[in-house]
C-alpha positions as CSV (number, residue, x, y, z in Angstrom):
1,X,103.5,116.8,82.5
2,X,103.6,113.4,83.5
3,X,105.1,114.1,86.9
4,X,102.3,117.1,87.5
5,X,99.4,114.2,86.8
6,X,100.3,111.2,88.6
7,X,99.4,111.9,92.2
8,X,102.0,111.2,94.7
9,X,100.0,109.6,97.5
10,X,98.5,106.1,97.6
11,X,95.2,107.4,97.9
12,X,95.4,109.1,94.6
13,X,97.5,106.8,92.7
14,X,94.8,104.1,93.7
15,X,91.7,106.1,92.8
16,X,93.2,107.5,89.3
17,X,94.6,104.1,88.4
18,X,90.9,102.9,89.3
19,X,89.2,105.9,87.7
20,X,90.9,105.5,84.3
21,X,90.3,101.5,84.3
22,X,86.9,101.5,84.9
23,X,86.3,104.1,82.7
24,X,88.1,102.3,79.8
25,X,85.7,99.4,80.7
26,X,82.7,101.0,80.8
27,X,83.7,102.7,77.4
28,X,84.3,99.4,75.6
29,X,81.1,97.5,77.0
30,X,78.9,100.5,76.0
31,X,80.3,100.3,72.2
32,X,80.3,96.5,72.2
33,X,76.1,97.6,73.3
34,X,76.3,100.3,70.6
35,X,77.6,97.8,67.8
36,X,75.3,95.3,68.5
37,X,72.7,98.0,68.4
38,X,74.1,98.8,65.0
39,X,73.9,95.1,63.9
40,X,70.1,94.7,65.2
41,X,69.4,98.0,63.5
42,X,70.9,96.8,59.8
43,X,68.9,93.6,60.5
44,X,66.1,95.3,61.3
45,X,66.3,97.9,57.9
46,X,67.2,95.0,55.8
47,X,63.5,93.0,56.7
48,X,61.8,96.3,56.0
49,X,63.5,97.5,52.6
50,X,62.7,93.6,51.9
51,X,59.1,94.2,52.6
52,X,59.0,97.4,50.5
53,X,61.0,96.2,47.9
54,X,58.2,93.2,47.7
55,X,55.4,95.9,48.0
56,X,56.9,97.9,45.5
57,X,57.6,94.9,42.9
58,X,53.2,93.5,42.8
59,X,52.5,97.6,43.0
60,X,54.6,98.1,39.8
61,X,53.5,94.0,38.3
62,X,50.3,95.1,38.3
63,X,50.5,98.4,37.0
64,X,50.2,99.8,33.0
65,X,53.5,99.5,31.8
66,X,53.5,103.3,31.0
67,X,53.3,104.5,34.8
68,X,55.4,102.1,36.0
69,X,58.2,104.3,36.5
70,X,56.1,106.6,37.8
71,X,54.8,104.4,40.4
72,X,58.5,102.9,41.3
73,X,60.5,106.5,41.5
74,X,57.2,107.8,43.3
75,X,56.8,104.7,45.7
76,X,57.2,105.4,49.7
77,X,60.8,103.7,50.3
78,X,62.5,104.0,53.4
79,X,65.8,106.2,54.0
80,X,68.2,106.0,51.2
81,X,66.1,103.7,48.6
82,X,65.5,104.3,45.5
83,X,63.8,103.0,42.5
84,X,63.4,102.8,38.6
85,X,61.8,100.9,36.1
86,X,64.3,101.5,33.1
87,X,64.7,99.1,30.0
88,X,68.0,97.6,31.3
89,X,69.7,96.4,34.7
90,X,71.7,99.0,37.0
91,X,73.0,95.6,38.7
92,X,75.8,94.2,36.7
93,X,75.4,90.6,36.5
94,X,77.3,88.8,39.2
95,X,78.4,92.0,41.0
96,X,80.6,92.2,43.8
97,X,77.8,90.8,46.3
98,X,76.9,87.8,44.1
99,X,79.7,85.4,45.7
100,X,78.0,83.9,48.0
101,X,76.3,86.7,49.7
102,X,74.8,87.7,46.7
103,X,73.7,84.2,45.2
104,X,71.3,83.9,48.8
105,X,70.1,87.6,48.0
106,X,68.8,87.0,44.6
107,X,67.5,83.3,45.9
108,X,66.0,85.1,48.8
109,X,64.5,88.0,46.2
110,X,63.5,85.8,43.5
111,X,60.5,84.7,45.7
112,X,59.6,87.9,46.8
113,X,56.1,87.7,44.1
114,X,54.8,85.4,46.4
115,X,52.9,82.4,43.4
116,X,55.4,81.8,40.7
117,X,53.4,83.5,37.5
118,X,54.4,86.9,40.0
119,X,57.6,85.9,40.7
120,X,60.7,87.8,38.8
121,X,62.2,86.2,35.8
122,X,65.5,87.5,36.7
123,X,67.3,89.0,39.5
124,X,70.6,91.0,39.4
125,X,72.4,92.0,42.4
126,X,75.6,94.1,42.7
127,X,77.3,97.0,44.8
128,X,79.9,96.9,47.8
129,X,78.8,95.8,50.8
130,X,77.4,98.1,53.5
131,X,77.9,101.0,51.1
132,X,75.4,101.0,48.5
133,X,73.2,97.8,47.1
134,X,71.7,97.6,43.3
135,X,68.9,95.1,43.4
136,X,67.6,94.8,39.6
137,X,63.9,92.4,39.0
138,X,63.0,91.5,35.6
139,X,59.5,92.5,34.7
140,X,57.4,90.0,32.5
141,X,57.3,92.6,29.4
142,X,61.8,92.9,29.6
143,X,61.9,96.1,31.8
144,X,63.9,95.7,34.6
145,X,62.6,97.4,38.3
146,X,66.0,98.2,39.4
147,X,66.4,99.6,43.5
148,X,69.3,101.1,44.7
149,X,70.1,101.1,48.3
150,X,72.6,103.6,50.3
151,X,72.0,103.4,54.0
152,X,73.1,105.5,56.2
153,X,76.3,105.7,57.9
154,X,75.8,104.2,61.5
155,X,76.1,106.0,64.6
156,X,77.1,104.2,67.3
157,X,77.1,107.1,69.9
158,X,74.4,109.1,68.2
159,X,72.2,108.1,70.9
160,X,71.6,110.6,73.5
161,X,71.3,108.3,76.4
162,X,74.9,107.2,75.5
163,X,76.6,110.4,77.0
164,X,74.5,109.9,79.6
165,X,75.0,106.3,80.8
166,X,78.9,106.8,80.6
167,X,78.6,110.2,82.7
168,X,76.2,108.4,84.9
169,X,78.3,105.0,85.4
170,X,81.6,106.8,85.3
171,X,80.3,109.6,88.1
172,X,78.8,106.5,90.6
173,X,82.2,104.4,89.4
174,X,84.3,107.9,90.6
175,X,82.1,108.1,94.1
176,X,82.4,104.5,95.0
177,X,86.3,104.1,94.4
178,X,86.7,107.8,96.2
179,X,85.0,106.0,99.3
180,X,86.8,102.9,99.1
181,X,90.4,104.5,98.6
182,X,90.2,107.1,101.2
183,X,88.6,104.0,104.0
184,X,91.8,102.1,102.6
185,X,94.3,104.7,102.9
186,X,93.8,106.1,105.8
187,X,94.9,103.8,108.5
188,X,98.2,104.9,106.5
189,X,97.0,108.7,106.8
190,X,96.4,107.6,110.6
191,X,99.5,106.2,111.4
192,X,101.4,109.2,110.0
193,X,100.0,111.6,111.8
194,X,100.6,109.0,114.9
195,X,104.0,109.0,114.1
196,X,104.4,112.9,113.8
197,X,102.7,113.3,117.4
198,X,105.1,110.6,118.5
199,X,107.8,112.5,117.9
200,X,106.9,116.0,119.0
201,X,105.7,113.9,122.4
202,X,106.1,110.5,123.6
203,X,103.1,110.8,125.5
204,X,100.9,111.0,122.4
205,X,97.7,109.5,122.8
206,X,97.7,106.0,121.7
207,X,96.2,104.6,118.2
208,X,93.1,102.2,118.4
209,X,93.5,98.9,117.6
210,X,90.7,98.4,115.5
211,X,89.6,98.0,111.9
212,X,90.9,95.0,109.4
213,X,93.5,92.4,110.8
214,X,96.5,93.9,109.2
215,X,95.8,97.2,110.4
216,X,95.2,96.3,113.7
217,X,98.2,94.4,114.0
218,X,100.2,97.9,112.6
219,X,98.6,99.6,114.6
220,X,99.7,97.1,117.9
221,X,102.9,97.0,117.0
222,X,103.4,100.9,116.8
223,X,101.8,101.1,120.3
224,X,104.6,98.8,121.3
225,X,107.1,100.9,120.1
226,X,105.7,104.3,121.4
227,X,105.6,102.2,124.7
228,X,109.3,101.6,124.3
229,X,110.5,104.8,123.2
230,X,108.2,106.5,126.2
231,X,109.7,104.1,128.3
232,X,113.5,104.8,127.1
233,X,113.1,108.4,127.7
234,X,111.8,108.4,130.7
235,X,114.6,106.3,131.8
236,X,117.4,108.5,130.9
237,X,115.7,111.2,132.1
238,X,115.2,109.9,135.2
239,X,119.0,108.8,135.0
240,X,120.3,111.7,134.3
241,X,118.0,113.7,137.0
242,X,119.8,111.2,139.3
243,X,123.1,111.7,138.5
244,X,122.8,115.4,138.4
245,X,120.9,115.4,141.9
246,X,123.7,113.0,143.4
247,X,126.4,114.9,142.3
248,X,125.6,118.0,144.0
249,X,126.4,116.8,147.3
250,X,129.9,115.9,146.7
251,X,130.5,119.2,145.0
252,X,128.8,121.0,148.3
253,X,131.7,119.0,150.4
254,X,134.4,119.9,148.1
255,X,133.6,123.5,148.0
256,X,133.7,123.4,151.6
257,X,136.8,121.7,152.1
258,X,138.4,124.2,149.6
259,X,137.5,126.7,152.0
260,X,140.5,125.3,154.2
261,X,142.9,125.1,151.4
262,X,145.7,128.0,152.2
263,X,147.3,128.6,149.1
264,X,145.1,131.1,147.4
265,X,145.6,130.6,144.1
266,X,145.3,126.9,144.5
267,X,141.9,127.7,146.3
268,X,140.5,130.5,143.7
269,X,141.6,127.6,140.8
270,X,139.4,124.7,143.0
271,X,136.5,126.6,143.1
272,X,136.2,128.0,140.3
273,X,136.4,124.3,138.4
274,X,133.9,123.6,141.5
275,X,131.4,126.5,139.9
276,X,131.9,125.1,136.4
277,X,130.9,121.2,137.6
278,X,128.1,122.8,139.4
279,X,126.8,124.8,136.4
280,X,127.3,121.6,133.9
281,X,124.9,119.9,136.5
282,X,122.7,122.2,137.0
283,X,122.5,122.7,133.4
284,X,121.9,118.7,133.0
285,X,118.9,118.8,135.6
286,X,117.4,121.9,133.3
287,X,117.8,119.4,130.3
288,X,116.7,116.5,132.4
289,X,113.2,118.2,133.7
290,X,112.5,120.3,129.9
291,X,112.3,116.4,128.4
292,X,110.3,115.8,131.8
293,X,108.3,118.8,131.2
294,X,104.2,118.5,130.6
295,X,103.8,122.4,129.5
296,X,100.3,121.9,127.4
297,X,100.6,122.6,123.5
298,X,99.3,126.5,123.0
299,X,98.5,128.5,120.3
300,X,100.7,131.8,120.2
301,X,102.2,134.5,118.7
302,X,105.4,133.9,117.5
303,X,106.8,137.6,116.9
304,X,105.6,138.4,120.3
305,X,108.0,135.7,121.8
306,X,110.8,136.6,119.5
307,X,110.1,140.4,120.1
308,X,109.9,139.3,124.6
309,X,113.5,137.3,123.8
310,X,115.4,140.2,122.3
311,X,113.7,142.4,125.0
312,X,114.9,140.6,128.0
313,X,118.6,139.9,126.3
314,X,118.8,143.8,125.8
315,X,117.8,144.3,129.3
316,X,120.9,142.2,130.7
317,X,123.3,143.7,128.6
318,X,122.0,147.0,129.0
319,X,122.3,147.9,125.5
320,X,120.1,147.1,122.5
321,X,122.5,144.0,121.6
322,X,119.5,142.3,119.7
323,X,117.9,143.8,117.0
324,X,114.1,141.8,115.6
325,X,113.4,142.2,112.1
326,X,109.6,141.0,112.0
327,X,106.4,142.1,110.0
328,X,103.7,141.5,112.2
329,X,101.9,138.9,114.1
330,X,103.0,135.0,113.5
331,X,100.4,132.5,115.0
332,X,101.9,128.9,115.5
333,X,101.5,125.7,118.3
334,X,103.8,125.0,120.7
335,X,104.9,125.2,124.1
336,X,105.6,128.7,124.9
337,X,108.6,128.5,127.9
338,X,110.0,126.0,126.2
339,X,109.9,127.7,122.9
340,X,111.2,130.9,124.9
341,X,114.1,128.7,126.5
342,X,115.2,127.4,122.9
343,X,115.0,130.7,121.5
344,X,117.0,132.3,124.4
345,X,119.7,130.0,124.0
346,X,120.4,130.6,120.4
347,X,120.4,134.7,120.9
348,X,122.2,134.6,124.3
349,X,125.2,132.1,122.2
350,X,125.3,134.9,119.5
351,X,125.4,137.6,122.2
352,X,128.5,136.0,123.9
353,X,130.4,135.3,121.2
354,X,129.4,138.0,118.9
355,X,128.7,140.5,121.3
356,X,125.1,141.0,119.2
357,X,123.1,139.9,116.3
358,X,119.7,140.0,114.0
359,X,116.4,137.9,114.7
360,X,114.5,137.7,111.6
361,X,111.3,135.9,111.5
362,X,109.7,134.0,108.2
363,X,107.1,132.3,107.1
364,X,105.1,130.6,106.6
365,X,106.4,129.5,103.4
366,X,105.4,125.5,102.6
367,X,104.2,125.1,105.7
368,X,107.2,125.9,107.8
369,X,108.3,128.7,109.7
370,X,111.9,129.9,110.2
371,X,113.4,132.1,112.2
372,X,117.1,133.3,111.6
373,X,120.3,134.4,114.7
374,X,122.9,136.0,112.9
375,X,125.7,137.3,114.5
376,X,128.7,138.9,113.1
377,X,131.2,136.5,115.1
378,X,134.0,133.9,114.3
379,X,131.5,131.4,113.1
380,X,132.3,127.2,113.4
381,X,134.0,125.4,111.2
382,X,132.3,123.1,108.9
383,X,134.0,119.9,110.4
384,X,131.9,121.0,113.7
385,X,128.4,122.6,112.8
386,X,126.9,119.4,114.2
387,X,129.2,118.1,116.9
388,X,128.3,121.9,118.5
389,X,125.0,120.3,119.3
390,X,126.4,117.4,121.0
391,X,125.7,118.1,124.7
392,X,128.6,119.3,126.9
393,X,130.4,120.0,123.6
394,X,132.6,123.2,123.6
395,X,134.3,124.8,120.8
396,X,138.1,125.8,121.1
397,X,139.6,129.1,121.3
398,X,136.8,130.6,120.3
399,X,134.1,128.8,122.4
400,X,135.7,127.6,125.5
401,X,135.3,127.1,129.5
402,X,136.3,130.9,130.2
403,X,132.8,132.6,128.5
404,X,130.8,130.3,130.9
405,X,129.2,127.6,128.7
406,X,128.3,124.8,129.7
407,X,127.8,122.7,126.0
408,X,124.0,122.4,126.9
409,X,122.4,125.6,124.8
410,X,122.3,124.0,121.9
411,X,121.9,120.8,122.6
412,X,118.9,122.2,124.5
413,X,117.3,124.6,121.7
414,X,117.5,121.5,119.1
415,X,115.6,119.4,121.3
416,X,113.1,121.2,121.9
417,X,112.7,122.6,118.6
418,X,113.0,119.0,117.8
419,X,110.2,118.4,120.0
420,X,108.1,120.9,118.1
421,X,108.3,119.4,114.6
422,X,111.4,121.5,113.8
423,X,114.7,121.8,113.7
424,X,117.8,124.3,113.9
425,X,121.0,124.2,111.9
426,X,124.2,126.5,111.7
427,X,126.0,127.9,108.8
428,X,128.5,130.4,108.4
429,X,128.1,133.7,106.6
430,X,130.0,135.6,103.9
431,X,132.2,137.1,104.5
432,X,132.2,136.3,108.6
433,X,129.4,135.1,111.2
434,X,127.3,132.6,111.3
435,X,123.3,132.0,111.1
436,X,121.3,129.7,113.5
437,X,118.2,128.6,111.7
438,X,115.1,127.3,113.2
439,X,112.5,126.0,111.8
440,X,108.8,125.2,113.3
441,X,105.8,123.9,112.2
442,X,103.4,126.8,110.9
């Protein structure tokens, strides 16, 4: 429960832990109001029953002493009084309020007759305090006038326009921390996403450096770093385009100069380790130009590509090799030749070796969609499921220089899948094959 209700971004932890604080402030400044509205309240009931009790006292002074009880018990109190004229004191003589509260009480009540011939002869008070009161006045003839007090229980929150401040204050509170969090977060939010274009392409579009001085300077020194990396790969591609150009002309002269070599076997071996050099570069001019490449980002249907893939690999071997388990359309972004290409490469590895296999497509499940090769081959051992995507690395017996690899398919399909937002692994299967997983971005 806990886990499930603290939020796991900044954004949210901010705005709950600033939610719940504020709230807990507002709460305990409205009941500090709402107590001293209770205080001023008491004060406020204990002037009037004061007053009453004074109008009450002359009323019943002044009265025959046959209706005086009358008078008192019928006499217009405020909520919870009460009076009597009985021939004896309800107040027990220094009660429970007559140290020292109850001393200034009587004092304060004594006086209440206004010239001294009116005055009380005697006042009584007892009771507990803020629970009930028993106020007894000696009349002139021996009768006491004896007035009990219960007041009512205070309500704090019984005020309607409590609910309504809180909602109020906490509702404006919630608004004004929502705003603040989410301008606070999301240079973060910004700089995420920066970094997830950054690496699907290293020509991403810039971030602007603008806003507060610590997020400009983030944001300046990411731009320096997407400078660098754009700068790194083009560099190697550029290096590697090189080399791959250059070498073809010394491989053209040796070919040629094999030609003239008179042993045959000697000359079949040469140019066949000739064809392999070629393919290795031409294959590392493919790999050069696909990170070169500026193929736009598309949206497309996924099944339809896997569906095109399987087509064209059953075309070449001339049998239905490739079977495509897929349920329907699959829309996704991406580049769709170099999408193809990857996907190629990961079907045409498990025709060669496997002499067939299953494309099953997924998704999208969290967000991701996967798409599974599975062959029934020799699989890789675990020791090499991710040296395989080393480039010009060749697995041995199983995978070597006589099934025409060159060590660039896979190294090829991860990165462009890479590229994508995705990823591809290898595992074996039970009990023999293996699996090449891709994954993409739905």
């Amino acid at each position: 429960m806990t886990l499930r209700l603290w939020p796991r971004s900044i954004a949210g932890r901010t705005f709950l832990v600033l939610l719940v604080g504020l709230f807990a402030v507002q709460v305990v400044a409205l009941t500090i109001h709402a107590l001293d509205r209770v205080e001023i309240q008491r004060a406020q009931q204990a002037r009037e029953a004061i007053g009453r009790a004074a109008a009450l006292w002359r009323t019943v002074l002044m009265a025959a002493p046959d209706r005086r009880d009358a008078i008192a018990r019928g006499f217009d109190l405020p909520e919870g009084l009460a009076a009597s004229v009985d021939p004896r004191p309800l107040a027990p003589d220094r009660g429970l309020l007559a140290e020292p509260m109850g001393d200034r009480l009587a004092a304060g009540l004594a006086r209440i007759g206004g010239p001294p011939h009116m005055r009380p002869r005697e006042v009584l008070v007892g009771g507990v305090p803020r629970r009930s009161l028993t106020v007894s006045l000696r009349l002139p003839d021996g009768a006491w006038l004896n007035i009990t007090a219960r007041p009512p229980p205070p309500r704090p929150w019984s005020s309607p326009g409590f609910l309504a401040a809180l909602l109020l204050m906490t509702a404006a509170v919630a608004a004004l921390s929502f705003w603040a969090v989410r301008r606070t977060t999301r240079p973060i939010s910004n700089l995420a996403a920066a970094a997830e274009r950054l690496g699907r392409d290293v020509r991403a579009p810039r971030l602007p450096e603008t806003g507060p001085a610590e997020v400009a300077q983030a944001a300046a020194a990411f731009n320096t770093m997407a400078d660098r990396l754009s700068r790194f790969v083009a560099d190697r591609t550029a290096m590697l385009a090189a080399i791959g150009h250059d070498l073809r002309t010394p491989i053209t002269r040796l070919r040629l100069r094999a030609e003239f070599v008179e042993d045959e076997a000697l000359r079949a071996k040469m140019l066949a380790d000739l064809d392999e050099m070629e393919r290795m570069v031409a294959g590392t001019l493919a790999f050069a130009r696909d990170d070169a490449a500026t193929e736009p980002v598309v949206p497309l249907d996924l099944a339809a590509l896997v569906r095109t893939v399987a087509d064209e690999a059953n075309d070449i071997a001339g049998s239905e090799v490739v079977t495509v388990a897929v349920e329907g359309p699959l829309a996704v972004r991406g580049r769709p030749l170099a999408l193809k290409r990857a996907l190629a490469n990961l079907v045409g590895n498990a025709v060669a070796y496997a002499g067939g296999c299953v494309v099953r497509l997924a998704g999208p499940d969290r967000g991701v969609v996967r798409i599974a090769v599975e062959d029934e081959g020799p699989g890789i051992p675990e020791a090499e499921r991710e040296r395989v995507f080393q480039p010009f690395h060749r697995l041995e017996p199983s995978r070597n220089r006589e099934t025409g690899g060159s060590g660039l398919g896979l190294t090829i399909a991860r990165s462009i899948l890479r590229a994508h937002g995705g990823d591809v692994t290898v595992t074996n299967r039970s009990p023999s094959g293996l699996v090449a997983t891709a994954t993409l971005p739905a």
